[in-house]
C-alpha positions in Angstrom: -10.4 15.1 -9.5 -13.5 13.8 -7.6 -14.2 10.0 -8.4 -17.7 9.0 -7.9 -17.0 5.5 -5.7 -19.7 3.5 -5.2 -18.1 0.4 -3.8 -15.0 0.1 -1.9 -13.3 -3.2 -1.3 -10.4 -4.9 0.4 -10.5 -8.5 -1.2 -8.2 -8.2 -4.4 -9.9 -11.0 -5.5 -13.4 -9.8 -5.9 -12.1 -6.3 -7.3 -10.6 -8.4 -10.1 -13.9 -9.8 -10.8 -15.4 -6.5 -11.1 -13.1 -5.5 -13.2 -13.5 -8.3 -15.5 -17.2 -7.1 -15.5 -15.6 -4.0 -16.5 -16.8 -2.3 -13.2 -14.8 0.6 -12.5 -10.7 0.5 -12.1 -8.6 -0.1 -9.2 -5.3 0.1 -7.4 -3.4 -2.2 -6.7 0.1 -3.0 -4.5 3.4 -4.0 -6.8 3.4 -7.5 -5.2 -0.1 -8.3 -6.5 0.7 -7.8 -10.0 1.8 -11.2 -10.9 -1.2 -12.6 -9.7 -3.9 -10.5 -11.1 -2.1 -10.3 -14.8 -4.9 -11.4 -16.7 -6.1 -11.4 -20.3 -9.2 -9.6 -19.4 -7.4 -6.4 -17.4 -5.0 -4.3 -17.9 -2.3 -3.2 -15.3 -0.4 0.1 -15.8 2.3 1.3 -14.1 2.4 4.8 -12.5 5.0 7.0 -13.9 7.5 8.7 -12.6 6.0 9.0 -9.2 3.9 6.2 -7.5 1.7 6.9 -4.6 2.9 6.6 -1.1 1.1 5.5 2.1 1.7 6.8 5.2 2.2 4.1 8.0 2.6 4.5 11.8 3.7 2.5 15.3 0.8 2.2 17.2 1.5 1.0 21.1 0.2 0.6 24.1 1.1 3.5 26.9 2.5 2.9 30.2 3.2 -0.9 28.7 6.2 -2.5 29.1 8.2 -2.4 25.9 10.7 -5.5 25.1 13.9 -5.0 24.1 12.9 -6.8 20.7 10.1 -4.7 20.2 12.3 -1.5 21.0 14.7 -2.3 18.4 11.9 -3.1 16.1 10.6 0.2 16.6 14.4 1.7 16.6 14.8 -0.2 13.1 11.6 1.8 11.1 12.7 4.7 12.7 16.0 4.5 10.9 14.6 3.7 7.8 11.8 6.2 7.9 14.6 8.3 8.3 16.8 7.2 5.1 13.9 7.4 3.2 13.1 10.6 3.7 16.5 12.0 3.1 16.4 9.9 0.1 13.0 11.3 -0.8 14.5 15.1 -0.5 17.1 15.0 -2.7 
């Protein structure tokens, strides 16, 4: 598939508008749907798999890291983790 984008945006609220002008389709995060459920678009859910994003720790080198923020980072690890083992099965 090679979609032929012409407009990329971040504001969910002015990709709702183009969609009401029925400008193109969009994707949106779970936690958005209850506000954008309008009369005017349609929201369909991905079956069986949704997509993924990957996400990272980005941090200063050769800075001090907190205890907090260690744990922090010690915490995502974990569940990065779990979710992969979860993910292989």
């Amino acid at each position: 598939m090679n979609p032929h984008v012409v407009f990329k945006g971040g504001q969910f609220d002015t990709l709702m508008a183009m969609l009401s002008a029925g400008a193109g389709v969009t994707l949106l995060p779970e936690i958005a749907h209850s506000r954008y459920r309008r009369g005017d678009v349609g929201l369909l859910e991905f079956a069986p798999t949704p997509p993924t994003r990957t996400v990272g720790i980005v941090r200063a080198k050769r800075k001090f890291l907190t205890p907090a923020a260690a744990a922090f980072i010690g915490v995502l690890r974990s569940l990065a983790a779990q979710r992969l083992n979860r993910d292989d099965k």
